[in-house]
PDB file of N, H, CA, C and O in Angstrom:
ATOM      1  N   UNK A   1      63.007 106.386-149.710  1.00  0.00           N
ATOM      2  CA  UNK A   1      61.966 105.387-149.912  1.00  0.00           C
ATOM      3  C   UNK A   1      61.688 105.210-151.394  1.00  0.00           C
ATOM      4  O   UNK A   1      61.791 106.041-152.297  1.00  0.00           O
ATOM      5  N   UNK A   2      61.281 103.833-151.444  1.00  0.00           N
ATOM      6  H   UNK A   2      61.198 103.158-150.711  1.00  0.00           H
ATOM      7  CA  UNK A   2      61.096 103.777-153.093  1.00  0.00           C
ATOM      8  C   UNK A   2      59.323 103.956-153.556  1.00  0.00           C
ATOM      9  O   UNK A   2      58.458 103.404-152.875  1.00  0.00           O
ATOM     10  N   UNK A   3      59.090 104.514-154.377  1.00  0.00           N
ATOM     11  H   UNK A   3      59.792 104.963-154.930  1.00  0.00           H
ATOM     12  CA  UNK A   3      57.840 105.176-154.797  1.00  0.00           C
ATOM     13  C   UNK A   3      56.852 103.858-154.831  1.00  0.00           C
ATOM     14  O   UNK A   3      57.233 102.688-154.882  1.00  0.00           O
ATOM     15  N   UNK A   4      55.453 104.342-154.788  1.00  0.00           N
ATOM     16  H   UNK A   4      55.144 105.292-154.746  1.00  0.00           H
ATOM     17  CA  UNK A   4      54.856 103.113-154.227  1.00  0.00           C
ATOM     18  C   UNK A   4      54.123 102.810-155.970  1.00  0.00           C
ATOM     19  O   UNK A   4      53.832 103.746-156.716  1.00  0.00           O
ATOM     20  N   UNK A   5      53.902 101.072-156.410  1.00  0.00           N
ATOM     21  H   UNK A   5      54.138 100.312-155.805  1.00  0.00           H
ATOM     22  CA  UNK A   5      53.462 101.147-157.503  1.00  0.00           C
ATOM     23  C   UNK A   5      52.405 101.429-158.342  1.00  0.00           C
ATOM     24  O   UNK A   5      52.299 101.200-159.547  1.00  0.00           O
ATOM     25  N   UNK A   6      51.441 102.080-157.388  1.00  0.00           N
ATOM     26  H   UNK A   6      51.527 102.265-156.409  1.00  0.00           H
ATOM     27  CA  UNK A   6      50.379 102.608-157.771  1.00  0.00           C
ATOM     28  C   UNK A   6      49.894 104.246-158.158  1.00  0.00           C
ATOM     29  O   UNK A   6      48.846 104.743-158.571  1.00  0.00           O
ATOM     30  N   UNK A   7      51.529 104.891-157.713  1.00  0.00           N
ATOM     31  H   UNK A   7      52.380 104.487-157.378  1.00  0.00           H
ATOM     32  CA  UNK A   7      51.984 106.092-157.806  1.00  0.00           C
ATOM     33  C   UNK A   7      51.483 106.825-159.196  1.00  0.00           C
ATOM     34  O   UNK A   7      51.968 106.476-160.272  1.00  0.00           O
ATOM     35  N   UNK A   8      50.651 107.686-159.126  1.00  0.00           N
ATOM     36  H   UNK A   8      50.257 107.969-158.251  1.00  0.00           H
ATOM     37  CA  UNK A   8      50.124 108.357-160.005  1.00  0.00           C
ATOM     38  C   UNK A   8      51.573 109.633-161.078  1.00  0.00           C
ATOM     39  O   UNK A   8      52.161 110.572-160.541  1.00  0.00           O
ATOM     40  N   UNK A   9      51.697 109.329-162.129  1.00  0.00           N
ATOM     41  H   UNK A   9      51.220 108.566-162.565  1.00  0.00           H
ATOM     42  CA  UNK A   9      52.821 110.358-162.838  1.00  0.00           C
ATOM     43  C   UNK A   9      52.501 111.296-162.526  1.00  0.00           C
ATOM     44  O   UNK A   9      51.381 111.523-162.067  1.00  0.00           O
ATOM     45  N   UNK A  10      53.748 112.444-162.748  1.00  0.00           N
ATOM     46  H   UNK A  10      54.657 112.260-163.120  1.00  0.00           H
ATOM     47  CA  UNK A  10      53.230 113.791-162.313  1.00  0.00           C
ATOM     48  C   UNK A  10      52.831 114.552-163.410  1.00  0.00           C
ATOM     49  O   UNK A  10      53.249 114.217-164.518  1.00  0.00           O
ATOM     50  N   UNK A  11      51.767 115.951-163.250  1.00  0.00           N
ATOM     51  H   UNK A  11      51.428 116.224-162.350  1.00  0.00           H
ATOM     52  CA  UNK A  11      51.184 116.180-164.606  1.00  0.00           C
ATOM     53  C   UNK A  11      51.412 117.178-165.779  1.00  0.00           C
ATOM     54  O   UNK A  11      50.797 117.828-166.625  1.00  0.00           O
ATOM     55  N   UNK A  12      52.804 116.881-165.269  1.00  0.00           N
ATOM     56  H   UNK A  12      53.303 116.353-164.581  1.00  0.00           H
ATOM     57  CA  UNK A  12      53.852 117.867-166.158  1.00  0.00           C
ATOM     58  C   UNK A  12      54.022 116.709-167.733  1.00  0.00           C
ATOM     59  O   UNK A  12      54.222 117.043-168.901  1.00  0.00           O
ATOM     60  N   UNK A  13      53.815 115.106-167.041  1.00  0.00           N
ATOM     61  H   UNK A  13      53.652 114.834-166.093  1.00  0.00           H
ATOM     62  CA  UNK A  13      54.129 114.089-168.116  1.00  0.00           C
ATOM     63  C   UNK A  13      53.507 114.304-169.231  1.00  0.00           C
ATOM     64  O   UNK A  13      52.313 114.573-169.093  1.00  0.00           O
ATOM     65  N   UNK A  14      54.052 114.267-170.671  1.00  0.00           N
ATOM     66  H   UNK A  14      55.022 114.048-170.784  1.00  0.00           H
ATOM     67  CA  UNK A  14      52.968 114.441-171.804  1.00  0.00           C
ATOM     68  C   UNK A  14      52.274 113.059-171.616  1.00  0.00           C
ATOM     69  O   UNK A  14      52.626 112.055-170.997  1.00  0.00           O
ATOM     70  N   UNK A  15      50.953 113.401-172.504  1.00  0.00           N
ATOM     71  H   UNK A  15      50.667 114.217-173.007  1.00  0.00           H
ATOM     72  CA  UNK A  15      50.097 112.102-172.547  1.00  0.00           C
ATOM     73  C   UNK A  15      50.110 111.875-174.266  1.00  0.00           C
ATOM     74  O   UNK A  15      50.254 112.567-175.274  1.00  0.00           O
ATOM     75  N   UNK A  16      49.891 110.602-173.944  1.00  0.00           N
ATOM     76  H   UNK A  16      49.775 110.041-173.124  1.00  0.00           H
ATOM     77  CA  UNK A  16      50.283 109.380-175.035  1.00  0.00           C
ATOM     78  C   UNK A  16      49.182 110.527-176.602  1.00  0.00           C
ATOM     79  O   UNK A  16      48.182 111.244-176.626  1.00  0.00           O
ATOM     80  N   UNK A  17      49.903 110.175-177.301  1.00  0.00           N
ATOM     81  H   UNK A  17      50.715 109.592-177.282  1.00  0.00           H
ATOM     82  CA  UNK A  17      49.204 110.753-178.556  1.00  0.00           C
ATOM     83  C   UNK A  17      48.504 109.913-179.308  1.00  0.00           C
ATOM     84  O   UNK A  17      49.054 108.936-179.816  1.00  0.00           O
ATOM     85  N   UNK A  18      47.009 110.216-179.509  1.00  0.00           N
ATOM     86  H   UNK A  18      46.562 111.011-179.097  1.00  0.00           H
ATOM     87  CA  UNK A  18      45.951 109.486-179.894  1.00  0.00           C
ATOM     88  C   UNK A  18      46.088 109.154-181.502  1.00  0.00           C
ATOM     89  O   UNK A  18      46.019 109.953-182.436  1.00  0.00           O
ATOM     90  N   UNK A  19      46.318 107.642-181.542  1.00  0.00           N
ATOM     91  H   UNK A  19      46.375 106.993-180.784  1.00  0.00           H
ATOM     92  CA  UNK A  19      45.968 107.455-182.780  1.00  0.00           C
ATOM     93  C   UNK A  19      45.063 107.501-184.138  1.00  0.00           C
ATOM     94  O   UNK A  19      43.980 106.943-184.319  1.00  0.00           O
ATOM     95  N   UNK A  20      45.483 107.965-184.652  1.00  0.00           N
ATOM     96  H   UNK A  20      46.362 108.419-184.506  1.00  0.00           H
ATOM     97  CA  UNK A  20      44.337 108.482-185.844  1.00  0.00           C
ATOM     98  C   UNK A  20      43.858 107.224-186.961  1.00  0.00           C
ATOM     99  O   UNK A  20      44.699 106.332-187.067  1.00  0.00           O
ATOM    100  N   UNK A  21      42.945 107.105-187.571  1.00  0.00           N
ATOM    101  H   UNK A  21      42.261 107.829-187.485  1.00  0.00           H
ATOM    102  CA  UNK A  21      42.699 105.926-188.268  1.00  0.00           C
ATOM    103  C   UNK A  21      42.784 106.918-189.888  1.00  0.00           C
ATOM    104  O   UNK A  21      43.458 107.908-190.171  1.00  0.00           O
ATOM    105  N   UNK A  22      41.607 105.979-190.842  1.00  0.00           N
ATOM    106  H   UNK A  22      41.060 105.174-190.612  1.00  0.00           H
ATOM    107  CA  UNK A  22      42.642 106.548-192.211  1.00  0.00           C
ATOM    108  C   UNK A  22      41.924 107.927-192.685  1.00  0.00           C
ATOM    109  O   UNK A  22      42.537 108.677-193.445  1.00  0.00           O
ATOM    110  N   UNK A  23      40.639 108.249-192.236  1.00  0.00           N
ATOM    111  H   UNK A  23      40.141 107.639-191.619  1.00  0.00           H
ATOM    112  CA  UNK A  23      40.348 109.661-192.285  1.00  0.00           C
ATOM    113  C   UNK A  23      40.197 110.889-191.904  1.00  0.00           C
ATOM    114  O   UNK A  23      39.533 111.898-192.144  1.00  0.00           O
ATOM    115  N   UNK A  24      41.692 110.165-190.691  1.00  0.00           N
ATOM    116  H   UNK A  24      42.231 109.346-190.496  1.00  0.00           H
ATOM    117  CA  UNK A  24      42.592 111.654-190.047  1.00  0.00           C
ATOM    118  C   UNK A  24      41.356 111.320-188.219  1.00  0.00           C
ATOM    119  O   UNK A  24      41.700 111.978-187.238  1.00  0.00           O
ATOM    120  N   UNK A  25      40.386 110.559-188.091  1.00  0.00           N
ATOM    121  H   UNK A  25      40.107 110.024-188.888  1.00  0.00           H
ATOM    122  CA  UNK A  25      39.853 110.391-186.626  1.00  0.00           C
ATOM    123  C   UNK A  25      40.058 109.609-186.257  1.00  0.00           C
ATOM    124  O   UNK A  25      40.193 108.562-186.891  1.00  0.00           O
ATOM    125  N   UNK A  26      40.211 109.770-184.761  1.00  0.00           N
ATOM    126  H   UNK A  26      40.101 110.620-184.246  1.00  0.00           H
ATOM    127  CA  UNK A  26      40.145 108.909-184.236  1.00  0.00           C
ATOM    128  C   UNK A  26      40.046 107.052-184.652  1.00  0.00           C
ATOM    129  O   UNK A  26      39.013 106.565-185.110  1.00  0.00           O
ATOM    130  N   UNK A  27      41.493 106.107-184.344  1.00  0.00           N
ATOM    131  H   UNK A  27      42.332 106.503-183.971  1.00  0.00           H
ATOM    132  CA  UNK A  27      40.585 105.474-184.786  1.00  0.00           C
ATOM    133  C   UNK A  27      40.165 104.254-184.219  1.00  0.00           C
ATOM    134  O   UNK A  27      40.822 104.040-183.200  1.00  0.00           O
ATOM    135  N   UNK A  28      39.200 103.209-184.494  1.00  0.00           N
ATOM    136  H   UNK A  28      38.667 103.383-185.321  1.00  0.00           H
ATOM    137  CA  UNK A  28      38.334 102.217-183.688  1.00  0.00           C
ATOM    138  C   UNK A  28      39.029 101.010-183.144  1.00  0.00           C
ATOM    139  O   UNK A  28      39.376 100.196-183.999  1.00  0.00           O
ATOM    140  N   UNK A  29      39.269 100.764-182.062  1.00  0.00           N
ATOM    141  H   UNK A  29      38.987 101.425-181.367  1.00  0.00           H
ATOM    142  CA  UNK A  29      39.936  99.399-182.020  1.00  0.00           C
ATOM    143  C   UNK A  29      38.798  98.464-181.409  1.00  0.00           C
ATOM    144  O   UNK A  29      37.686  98.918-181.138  1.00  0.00           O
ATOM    145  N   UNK A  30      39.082  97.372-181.245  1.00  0.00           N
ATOM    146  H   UNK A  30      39.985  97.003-181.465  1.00  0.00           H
ATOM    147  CA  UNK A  30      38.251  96.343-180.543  1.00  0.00           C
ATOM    148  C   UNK A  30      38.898  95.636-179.379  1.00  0.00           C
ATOM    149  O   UNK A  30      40.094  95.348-179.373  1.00  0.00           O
ATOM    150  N   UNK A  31      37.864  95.300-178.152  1.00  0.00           N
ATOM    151  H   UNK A  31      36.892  95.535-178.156  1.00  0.00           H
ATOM    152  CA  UNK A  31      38.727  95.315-177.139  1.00  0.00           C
ATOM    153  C   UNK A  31      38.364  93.363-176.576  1.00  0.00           C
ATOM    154  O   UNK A  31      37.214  93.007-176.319  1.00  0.00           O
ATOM    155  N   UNK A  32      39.234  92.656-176.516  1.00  0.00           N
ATOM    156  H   UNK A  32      40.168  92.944-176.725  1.00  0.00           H
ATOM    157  CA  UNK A  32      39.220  91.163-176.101  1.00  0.00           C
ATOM    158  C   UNK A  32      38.260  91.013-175.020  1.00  0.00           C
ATOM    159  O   UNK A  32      38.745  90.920-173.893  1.00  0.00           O
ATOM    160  N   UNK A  33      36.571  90.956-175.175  1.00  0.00           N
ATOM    161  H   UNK A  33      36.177  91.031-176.091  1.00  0.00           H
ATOM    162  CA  UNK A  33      35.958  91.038-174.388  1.00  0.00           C
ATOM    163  C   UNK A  33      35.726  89.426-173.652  1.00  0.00           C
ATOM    164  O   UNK A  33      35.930  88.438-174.357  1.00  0.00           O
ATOM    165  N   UNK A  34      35.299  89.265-172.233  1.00  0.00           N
ATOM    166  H   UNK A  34      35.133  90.067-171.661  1.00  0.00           H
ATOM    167  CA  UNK A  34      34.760  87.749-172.226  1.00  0.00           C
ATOM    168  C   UNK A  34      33.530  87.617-172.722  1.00  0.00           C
ATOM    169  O   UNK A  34      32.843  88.635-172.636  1.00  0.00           O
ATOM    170  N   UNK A  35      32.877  86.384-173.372  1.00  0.00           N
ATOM    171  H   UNK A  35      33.435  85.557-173.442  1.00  0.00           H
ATOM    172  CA  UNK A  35      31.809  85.792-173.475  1.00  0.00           C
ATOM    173  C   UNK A  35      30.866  86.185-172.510  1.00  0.00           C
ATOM    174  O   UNK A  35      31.112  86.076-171.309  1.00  0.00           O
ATOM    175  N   UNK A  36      29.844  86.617-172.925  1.00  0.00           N
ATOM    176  H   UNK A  36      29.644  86.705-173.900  1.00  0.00           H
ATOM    177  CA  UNK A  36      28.561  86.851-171.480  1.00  0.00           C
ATOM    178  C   UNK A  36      28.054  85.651-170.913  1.00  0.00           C
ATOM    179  O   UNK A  36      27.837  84.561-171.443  1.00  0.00           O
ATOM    180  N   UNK A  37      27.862  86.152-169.415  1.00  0.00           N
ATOM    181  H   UNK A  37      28.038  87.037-168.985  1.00  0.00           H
ATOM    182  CA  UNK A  37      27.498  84.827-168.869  1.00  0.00           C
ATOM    183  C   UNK A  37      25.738  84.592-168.917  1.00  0.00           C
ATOM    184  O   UNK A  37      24.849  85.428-169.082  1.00  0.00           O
ATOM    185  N   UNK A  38      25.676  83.388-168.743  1.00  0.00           N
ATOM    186  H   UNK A  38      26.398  82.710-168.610  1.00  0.00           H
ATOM    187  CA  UNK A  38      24.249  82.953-168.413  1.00  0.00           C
ATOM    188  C   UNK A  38      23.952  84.295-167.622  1.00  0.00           C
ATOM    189  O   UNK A  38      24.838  85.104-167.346  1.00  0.00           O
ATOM    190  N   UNK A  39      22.659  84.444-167.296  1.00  0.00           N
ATOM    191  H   UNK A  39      21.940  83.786-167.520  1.00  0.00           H
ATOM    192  CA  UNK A  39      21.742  85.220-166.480  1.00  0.00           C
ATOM    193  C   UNK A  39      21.946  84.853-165.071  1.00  0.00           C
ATOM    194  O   UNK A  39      22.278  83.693-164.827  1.00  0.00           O
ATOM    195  N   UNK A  40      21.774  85.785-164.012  1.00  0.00           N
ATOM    196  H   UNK A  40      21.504  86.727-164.210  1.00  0.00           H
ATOM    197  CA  UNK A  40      22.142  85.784-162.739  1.00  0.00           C
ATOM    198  C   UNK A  40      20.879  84.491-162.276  1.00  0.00           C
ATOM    199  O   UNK A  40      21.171  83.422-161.739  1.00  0.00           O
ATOM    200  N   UNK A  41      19.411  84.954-162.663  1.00  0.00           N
ATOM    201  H   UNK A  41      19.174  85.823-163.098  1.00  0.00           H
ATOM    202  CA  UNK A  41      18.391  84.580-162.134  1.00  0.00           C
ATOM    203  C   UNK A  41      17.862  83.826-163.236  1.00  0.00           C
ATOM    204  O   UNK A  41      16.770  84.121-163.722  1.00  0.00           O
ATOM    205  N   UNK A  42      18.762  82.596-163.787  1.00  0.00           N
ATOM    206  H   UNK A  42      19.649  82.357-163.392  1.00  0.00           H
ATOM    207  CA  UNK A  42      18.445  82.001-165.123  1.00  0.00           C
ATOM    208  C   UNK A  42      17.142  80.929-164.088  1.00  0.00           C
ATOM    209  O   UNK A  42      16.023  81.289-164.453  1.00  0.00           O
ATOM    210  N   UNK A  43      17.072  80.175-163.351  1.00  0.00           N
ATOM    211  H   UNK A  43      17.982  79.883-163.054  1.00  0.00           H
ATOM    212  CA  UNK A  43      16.431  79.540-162.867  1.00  0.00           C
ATOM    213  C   UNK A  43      15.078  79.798-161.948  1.00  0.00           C
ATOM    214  O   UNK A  43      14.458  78.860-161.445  1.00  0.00           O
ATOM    215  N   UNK A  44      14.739  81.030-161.808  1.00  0.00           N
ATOM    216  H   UNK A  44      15.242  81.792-162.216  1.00  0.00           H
ATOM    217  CA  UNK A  44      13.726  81.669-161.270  1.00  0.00           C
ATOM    218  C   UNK A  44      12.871  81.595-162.279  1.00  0.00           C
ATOM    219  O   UNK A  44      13.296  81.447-163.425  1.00  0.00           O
ATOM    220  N   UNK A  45      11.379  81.699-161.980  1.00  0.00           N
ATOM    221  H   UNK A  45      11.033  81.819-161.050  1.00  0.00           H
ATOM    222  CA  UNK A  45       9.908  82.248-162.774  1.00  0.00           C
ATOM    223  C   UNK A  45      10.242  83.808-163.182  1.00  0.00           C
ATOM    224  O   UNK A  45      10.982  84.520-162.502  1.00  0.00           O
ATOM    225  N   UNK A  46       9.580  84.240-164.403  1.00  0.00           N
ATOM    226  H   UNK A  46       8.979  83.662-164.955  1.00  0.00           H
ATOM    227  CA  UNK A  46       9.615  85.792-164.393  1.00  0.00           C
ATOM    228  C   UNK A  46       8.713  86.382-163.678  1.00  0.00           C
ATOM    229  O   UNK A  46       7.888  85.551-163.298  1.00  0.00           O
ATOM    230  N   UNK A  47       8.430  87.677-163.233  1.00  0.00           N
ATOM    231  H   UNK A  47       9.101  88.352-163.542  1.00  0.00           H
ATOM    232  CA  UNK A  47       7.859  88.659-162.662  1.00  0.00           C
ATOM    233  C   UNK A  47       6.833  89.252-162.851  1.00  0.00           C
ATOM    234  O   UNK A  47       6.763  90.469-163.018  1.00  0.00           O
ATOM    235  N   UNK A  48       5.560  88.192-162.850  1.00  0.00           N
ATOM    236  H   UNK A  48       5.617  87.203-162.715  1.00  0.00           H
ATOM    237  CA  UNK A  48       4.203  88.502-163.720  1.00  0.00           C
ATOM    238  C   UNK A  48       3.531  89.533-162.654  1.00  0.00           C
ATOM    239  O   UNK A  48       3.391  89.207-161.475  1.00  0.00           O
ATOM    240  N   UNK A  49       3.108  90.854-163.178  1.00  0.00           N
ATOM    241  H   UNK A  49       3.222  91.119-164.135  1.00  0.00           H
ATOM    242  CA  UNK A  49       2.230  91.341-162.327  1.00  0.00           C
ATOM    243  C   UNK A  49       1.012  91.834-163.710  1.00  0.00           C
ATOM    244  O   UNK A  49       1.258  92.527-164.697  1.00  0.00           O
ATOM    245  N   UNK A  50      -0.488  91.090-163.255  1.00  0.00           N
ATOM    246  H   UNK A  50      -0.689  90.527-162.454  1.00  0.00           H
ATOM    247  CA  UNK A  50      -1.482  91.725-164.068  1.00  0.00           C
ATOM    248  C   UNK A  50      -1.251  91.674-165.173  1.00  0.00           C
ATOM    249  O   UNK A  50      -1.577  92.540-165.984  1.00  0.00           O
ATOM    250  N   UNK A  51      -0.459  90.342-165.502  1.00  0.00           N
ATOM    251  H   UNK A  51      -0.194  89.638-164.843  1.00  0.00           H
ATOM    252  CA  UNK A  51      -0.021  90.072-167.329  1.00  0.00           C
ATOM    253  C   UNK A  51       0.941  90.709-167.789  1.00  0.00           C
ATOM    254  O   UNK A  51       1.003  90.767-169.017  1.00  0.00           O
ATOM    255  N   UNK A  52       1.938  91.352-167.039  1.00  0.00           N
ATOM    256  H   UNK A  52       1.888  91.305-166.042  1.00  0.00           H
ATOM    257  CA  UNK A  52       3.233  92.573-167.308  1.00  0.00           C
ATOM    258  C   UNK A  52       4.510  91.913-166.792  1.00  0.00           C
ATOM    259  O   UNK A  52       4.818  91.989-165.602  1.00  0.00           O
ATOM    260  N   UNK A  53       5.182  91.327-167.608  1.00  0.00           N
ATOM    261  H   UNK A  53       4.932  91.266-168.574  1.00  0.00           H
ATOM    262  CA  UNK A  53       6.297  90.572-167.293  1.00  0.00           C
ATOM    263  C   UNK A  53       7.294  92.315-166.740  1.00  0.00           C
ATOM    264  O   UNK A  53       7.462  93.248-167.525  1.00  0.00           O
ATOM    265  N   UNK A  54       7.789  92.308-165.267  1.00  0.00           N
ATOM    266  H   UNK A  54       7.652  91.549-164.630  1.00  0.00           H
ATOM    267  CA  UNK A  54       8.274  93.175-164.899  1.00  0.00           C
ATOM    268  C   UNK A  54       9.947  93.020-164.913  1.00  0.00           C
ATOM    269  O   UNK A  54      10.797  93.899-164.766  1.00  0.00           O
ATOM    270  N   UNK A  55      10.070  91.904-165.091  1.00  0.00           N
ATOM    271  H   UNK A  55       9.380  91.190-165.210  1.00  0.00           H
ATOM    272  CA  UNK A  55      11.520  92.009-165.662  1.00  0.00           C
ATOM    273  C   UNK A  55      12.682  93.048-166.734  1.00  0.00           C
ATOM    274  O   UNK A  55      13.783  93.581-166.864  1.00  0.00           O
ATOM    275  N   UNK A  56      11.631  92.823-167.169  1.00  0.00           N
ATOM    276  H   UNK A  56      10.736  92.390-167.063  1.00  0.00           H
ATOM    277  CA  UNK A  56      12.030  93.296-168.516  1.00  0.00           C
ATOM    278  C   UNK A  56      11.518  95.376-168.374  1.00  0.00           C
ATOM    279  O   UNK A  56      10.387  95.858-168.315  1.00  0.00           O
ATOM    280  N   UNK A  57      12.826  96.072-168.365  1.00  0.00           N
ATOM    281  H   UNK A  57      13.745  95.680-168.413  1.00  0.00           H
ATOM    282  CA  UNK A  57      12.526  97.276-168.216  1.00  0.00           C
ATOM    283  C   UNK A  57      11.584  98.327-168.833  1.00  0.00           C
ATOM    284  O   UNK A  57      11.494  98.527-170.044  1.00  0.00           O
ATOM    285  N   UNK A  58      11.193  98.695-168.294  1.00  0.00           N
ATOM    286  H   UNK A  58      11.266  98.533-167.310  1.00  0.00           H
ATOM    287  CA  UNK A  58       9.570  99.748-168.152  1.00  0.00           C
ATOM    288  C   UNK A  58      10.145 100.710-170.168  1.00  0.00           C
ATOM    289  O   UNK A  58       9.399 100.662-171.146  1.00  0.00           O
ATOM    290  N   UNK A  59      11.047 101.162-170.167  1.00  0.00           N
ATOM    291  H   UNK A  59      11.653 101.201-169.373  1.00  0.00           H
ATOM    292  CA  UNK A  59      11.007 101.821-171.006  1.00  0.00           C
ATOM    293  C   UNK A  59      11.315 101.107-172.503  1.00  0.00           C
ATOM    294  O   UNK A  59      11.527 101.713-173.553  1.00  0.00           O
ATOM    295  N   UNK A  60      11.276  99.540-172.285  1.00  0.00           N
ATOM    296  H   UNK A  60      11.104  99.049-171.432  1.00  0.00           H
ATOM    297  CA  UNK A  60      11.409  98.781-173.437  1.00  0.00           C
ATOM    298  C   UNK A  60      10.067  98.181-173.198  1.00  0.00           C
ATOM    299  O   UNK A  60       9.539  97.882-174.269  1.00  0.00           O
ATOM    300  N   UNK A  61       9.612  98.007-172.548  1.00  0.00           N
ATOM    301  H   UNK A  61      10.041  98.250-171.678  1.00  0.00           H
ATOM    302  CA  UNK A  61       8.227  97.158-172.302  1.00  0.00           C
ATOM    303  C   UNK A  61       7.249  98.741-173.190  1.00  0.00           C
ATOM    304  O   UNK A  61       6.575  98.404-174.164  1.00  0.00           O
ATOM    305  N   UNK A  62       7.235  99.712-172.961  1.00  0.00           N
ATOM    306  H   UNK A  62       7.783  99.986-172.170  1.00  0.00           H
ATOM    307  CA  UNK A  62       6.364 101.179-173.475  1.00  0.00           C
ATOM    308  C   UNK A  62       6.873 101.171-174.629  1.00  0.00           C
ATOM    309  O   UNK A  62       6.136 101.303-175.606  1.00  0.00           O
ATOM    310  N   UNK A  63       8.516 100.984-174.803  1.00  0.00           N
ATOM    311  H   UNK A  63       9.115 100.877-174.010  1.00  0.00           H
ATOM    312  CA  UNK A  63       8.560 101.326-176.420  1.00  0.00           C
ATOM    313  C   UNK A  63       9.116 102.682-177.043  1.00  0.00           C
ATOM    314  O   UNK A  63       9.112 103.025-178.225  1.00  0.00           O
ATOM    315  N   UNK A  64       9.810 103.666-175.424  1.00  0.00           N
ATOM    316  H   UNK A  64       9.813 103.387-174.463  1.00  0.00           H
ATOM    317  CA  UNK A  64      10.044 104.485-175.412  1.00  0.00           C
ATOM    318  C   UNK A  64      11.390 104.809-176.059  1.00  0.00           C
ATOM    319  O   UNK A  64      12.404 104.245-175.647  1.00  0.00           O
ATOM    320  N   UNK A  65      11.436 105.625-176.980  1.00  0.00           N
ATOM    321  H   UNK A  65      10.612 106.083-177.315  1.00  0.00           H
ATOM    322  CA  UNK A  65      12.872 105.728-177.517  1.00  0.00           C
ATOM    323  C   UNK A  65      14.192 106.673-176.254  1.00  0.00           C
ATOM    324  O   UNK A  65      13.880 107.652-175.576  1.00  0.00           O
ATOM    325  N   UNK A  66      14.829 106.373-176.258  1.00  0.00           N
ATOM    326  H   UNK A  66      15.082 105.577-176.808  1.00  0.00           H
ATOM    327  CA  UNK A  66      15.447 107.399-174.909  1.00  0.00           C
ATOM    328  C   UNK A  66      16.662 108.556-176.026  1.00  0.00           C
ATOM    329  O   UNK A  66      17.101 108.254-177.136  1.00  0.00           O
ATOM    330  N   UNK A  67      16.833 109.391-175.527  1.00  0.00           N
ATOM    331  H   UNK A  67      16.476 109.637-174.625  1.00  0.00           H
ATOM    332  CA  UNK A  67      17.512 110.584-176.258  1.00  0.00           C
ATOM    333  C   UNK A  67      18.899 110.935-175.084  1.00  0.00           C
ATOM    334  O   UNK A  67      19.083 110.880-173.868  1.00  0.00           O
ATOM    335  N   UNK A  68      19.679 111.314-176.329  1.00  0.00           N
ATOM    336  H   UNK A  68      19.530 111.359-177.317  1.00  0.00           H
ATOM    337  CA  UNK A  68      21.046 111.721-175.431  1.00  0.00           C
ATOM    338  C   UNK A  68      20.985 113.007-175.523  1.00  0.00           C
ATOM    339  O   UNK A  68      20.594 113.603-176.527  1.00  0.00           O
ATOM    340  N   UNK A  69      21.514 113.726-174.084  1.00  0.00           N
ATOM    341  H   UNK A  69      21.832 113.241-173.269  1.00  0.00           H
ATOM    342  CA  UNK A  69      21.632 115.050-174.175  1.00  0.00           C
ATOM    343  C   UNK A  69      22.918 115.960-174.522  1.00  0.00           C
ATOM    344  O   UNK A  69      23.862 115.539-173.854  1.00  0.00           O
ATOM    345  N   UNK A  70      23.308 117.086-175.350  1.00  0.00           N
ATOM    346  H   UNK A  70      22.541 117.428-175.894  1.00  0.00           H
ATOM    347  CA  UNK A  70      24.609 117.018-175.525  1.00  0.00           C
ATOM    348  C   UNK A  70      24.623 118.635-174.738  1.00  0.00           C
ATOM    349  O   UNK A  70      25.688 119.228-174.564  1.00  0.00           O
TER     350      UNK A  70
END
């Protein structure tokens, strides 16, 4: 039978060697993104509750900075 094309390599294969940019890291490429689309709910009213547009997420509406954990 001939191998199917979604066939995962086996993991003996080396993997591709990461290109370095000019101060020896990693380096940045840019990727051909599409244009963003209009808004899903461009034609709806926003989400007034008690003068609090609820659309718009709770931790940008407070002002809250968010932290990454390492």
């Amino acid at each position: 039978e001939a191998p199917a094309a979604d066939a995962v390599p086996p993991a003996s294969a080396p993997a591709p060697a990461a290109r370095r940019g000019r101060k020896g890291g990693p380096e940045q490429i840019s990727l051909p993104l599409d244009p963003p689309r209009p808004a899903r709910f461009q034609k709806t009213e926003p989400t007034i509750y008690h003068g609090v547009d609820l659309d718009i997420p709770t931790f940008i509406r407070r002002k809250v900075k968010l932290t990454t954990q390492k």
